[in-house]
C-alpha positions as CSV (number, residue, x, y, z in Angstrom):
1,X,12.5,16.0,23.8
2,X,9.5,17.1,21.5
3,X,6.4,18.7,23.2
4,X,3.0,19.8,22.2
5,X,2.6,22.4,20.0
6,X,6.4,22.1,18.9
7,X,7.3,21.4,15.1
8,X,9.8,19.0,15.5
9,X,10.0,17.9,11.8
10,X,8.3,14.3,10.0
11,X,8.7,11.5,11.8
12,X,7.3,9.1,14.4
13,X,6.8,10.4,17.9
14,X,6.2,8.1,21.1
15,X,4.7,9.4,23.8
16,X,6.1,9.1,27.1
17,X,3.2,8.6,29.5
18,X,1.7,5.7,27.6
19,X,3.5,4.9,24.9
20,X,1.3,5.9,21.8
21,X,3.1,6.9,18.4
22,X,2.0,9.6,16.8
23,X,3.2,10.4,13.5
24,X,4.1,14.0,11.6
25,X,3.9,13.9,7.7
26,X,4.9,17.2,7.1
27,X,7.7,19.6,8.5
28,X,5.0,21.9,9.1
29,X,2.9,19.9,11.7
30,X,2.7,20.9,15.1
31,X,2.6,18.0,17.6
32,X,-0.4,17.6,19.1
33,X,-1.2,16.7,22.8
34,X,-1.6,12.6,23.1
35,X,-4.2,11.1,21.4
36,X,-4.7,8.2,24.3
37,X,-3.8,10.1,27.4
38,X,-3.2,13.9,26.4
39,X,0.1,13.6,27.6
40,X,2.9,16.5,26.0
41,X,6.3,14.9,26.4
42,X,7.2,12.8,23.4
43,X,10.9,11.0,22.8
């Protein structure tokens, strides 16, 4: 499972305390900590 400051590669990220998507357009992004709660685990 994807975490915050990971670079898990393009694609659309959910995370799994609240449910907000986060999307990486590049394979050089580093996830960021939820937008909506600041939560780190993402599926």
């Amino acid at each position: 499972m994807p975490t915050t400051g990971e670079k898990p590669g393009k694609g659309t990220y959910i995370c799994k305390s609240c449910g907000q998507s986060v999307t990486l357009d590049d394979h050089t992004d580093t996830l960021p900590p939820c937008p909506k709660c600041n939560g780190t685990e993402y599926r």
